[in-house]
N, C-alpha and C positions, 0 to 999 in steps of 0.2 A: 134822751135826745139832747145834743148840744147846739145853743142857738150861739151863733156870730155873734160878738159885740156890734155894734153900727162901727167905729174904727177901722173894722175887720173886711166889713162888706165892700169899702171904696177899694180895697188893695183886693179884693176875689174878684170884682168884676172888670180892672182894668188886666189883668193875668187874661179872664176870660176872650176880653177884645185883642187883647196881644194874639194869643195862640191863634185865635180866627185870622189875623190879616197875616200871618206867617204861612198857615195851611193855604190860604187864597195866593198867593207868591208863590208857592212853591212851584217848580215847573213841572207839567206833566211827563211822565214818563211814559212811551209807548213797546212793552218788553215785548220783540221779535223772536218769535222759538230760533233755535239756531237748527240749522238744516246739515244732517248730515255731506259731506264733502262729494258731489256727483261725477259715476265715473263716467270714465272715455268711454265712448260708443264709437266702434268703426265698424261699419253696415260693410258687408261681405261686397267687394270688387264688382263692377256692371258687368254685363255679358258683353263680348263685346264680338262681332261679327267680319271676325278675319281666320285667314289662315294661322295667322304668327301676330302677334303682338307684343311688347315692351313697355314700361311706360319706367323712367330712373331722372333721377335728380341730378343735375350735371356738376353740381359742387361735390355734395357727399359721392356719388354713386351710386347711391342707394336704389335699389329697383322694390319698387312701389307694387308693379303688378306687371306678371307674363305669362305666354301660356305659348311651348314650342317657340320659346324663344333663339334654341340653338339650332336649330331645323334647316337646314342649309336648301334654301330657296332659290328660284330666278328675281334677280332684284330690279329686269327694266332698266329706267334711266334714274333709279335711285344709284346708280352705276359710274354718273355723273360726280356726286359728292366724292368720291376717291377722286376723279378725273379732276376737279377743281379743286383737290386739298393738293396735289400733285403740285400742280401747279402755281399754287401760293408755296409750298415750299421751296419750291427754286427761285423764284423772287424774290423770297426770304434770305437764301443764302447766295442773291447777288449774281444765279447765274443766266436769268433772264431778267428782261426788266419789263415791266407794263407797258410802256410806250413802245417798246421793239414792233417791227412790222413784220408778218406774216405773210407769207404767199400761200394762198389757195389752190389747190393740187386739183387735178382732174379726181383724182379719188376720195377727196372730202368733199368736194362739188356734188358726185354722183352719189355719195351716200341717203339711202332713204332713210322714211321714220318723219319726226318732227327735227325740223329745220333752221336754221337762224338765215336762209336765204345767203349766203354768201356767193359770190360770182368767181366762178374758174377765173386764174390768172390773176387777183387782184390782188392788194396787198389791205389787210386788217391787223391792228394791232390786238396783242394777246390782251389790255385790259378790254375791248368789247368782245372779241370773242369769249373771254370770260361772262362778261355778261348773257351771250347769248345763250350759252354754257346751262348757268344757272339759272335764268330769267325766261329763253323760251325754249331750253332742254334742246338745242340745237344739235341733233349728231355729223353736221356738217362743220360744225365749230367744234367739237370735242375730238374726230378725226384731224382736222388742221393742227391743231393745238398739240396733239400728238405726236403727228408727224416734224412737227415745227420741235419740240422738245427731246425725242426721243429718236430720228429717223424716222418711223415707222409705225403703226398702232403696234403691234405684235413686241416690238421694243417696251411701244410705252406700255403694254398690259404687265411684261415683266417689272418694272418700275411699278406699280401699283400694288404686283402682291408683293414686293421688296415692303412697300411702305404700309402695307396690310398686318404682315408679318411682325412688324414694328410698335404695332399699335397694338397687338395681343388680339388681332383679328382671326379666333382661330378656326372659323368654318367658312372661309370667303378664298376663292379663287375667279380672279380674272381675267378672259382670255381677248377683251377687246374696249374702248374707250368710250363707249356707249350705251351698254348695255341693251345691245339689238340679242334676240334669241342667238342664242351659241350653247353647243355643246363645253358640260364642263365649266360653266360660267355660271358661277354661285355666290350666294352671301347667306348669311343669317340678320335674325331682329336683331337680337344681341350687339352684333359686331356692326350693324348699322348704328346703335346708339354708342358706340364708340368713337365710330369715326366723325358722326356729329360732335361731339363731345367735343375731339380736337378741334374740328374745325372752328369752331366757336371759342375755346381756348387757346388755341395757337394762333390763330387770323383774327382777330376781332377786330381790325379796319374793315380786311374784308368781306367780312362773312354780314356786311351790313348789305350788300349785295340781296341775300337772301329774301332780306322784305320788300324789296322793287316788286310791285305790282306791273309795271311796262316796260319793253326797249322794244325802241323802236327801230332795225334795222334795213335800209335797201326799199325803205318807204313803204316798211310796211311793220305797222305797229301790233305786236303780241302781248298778250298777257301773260302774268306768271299764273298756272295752274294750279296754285295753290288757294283753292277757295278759304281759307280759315284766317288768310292776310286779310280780305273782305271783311269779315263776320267776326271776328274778335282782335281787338285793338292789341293784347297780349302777346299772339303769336305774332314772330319776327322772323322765319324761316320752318326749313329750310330746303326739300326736292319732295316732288308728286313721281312714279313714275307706273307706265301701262304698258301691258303689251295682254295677247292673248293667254300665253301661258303664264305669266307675274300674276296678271290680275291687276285691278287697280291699287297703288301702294301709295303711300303717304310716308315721311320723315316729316315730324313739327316739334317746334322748341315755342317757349313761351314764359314770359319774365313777370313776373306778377308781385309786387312787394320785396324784391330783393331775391326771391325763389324762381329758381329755375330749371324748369322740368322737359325733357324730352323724351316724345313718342316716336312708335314705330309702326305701322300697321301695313300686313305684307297680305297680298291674296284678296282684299274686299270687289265686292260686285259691282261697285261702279263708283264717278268721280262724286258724288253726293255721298256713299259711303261710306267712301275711305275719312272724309271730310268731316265727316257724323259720329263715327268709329272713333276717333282722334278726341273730339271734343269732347266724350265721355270718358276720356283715360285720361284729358288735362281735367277735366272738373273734378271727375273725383281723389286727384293728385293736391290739387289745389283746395279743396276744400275739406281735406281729413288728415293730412299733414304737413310740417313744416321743416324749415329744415332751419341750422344752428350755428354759425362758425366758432368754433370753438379754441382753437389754438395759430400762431400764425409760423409760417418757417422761419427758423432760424431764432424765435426768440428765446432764452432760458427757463426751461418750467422747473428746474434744480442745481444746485452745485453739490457735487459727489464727489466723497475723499477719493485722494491720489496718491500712492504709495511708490517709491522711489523714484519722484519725478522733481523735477526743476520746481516745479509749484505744486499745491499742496490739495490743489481740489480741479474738479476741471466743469465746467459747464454743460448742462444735458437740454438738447429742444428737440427740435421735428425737422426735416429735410425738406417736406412740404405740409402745407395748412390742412387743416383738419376742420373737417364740418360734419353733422350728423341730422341724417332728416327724421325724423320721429314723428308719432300718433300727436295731434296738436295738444295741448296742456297739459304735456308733459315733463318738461323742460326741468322742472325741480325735481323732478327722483334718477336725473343723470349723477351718475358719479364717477371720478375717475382715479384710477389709481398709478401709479409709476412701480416697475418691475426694475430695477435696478442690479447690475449684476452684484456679485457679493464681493468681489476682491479685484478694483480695479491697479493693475499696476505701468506706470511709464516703460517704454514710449507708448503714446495713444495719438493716432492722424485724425486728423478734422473728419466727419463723415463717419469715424467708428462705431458699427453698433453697437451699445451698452446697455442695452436692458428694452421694456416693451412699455410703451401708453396702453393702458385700456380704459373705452369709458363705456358703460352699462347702461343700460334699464331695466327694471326688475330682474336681476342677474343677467339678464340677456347682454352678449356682446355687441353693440355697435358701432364701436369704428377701435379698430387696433393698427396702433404705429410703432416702426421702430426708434427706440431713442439712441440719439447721435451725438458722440462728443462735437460740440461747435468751434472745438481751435484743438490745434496738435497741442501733443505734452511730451516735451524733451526728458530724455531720461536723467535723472540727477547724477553729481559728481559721485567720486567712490565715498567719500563717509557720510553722505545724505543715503547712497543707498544701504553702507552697510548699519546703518541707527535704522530707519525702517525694517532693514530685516531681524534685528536685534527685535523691534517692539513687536515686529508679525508674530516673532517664533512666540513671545511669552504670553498675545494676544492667546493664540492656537490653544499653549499648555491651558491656559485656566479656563478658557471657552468648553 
């Protein structure tokens, strides 16, 4: 046994108080198991209790949920939204104007259905007949308006499948400005969330129309039919429309954190239905996915060599913007890649397709674009072209 000198013991037991007030400082540490990474859960689409439904993201396009979407239907005075994109078109291009005045025909006067009241003989200008249009679904304004733009309804139904046909509307034919029962006189879900789409894209002064809950016309004030203006701060448009054979229908848009989602619901049993129906294709749009912008037009995602041109490489973007709606927490296993063709050679015109965007999730394709040179390329003088062919040919032999 060896005993300490007494020297020995003053240096063992300040060691001993050292390590004590070091262990008592130490900070605790509290180790957290780490938890495997938890997947996406997306619960199977609500039931939803229509003839025809839709439910698509108005940036991406993406369609979230339908069922008989292409089903070419009686669409009522969802029949209107053409009738009022009409008519922001030509206003658009100048050839009527909002303040113009209207005369009121004996034949828009007598028109039944729901009404915006307007008086034989009088003059109304097209921005309140618009409103009454879209705010109390007037087929006495949507006949005026007609006849005021077109001659004639039967004119202006041609004009509508002109601008149906335009829009890639392809199960819709209309044979009148209001959609009162008529033979022949159809639409689909589908092709109804298209034409929302523009309207909201192409008009957006005025497709704020849409979320007016009142006008008040001829001293008598109506509401817009659209219960879900009421009951959720979100939606902003945009037509209810009924008849016996439609059924009660619904078109609603709704903007919620920068995302914007439009439904369709054609055929439901009544105005609480259609109303109820709708809110279950916004919630569960809104609360299981999101959507992304992802590239914008016109800007350069690459410079790609250019062979016998004036310059030496040419710039590749997008014609239009790119957005992607996806399952929510997704966002990081997007990827994209550029398809570039293999042998670009001058002249090349601004707008040229040259190759494709794709961007994926789990191999899955969701969203593909063409890519487009963004400036012309002059072809180069004769010995820029013939050294480029000099370098192609010996590129070729050893390749």
């Amino acid at each position: 046994m060896t005993i300490l000198k007494p020297r020995y013991w003053l240096t063992f037991v300040l060691c001993c108080v050292t390590s004590l007030q070091v262990y008592a400082q130490a900070p605790t540490v509290n180790r957290v198991p780490t938890l495997p990474a938890q997947p996406v859960i997306i619960p199977a689409p609500p039931e939803i209790a229509a003839s025809s439904y839709i439910l698509i993201d108005a940036d991406s396009g993406r369609v979230i949920m339908e069922k008989n979407a292409d089903q070419p239907l009686p669409p009522a005075s969802l029949t209107k939204m053409m009738t009022s994109y009409v008519v922001e078109y030509e206003a658009g291009r100048g050839k009527i104007k909002y303040s113009d005045p209207v005369r009121i025909s004996v034949n828009a006067w007598r028109t039944g259905g729901s009404k915006m009241f307007v008086r034989e003989g009088t003059m109304v200008s097209v921005e309140n007949l618009l409103k009454g249009i879209i705010i109390q679904s007037g087929n006495d304004a949507s006949v005026a308006i007609a006849e005021h733009i077109a001659g004639s309804e039967s004119a202006f139904a041609d004009i509508m499948n002109q601008h149906a046909k335009l829009l890639g509307m392809t199960n819709t034919h209309f044979v009148n400005a209001t959609g009162l029962p008529a033979e022949n006189h159809y639409t689909s879900a589908r092709d109804l969330a298209i034409l929302a789409k523009a309207l909201i894209q192409h008009f957006p002064e005025q497709y704020k129309l849409y979320s007016e809950k009142y006008f008040t016309w001829n001293d008598i004030r109506q509401p817009n039919r659209n219960l879900l203006l009421w009951r959720d701060s979100t939606v902003d448009g945009l037509k209810t429309g009924h008849t016996d054979e439609a059924g009660y229908c619904l078109v609603a848009s709704a903007l919620r954190d920068g995302m914007r989602l439009i439904s369709v619901v054609l055929g439901t049993s009544s105005e609480e239905a259609r109303a109820r129906e709708t809110q279950k294709l916004l919630s569960y749009g809104f609360r299981y996915f999101e959507t992304h912008p992802l590239y914008t037009a016109g800007t350069s995602l690459q410079d790609a060599r250019v062979w016998k041109g004036t310059v030496d490489t040419v710039a590749l973007g997008l014609a239009e913007p790119v957005a992607v709606t996806i399952p929510r927490g997704q966002k990081d296993k997007l990827q994209a890649t550029l398809e570039i063709d293999s042998l670009l050679q001058a002249p090349l015109t601004q707008g040229q397709v040259l190759g494709q965007l794709k961007v994926t999730l789990d191999d899955e394709v969701v969203a593909e674009r063409p890519l487009i040179a963004l400036q012309s390329v002059e072809e180069g003088g004769f010995f820029k072209r013939l050294w480029d062919s000099i370098i192609l040919f010996f590129k070729g032999l050893f390749a």
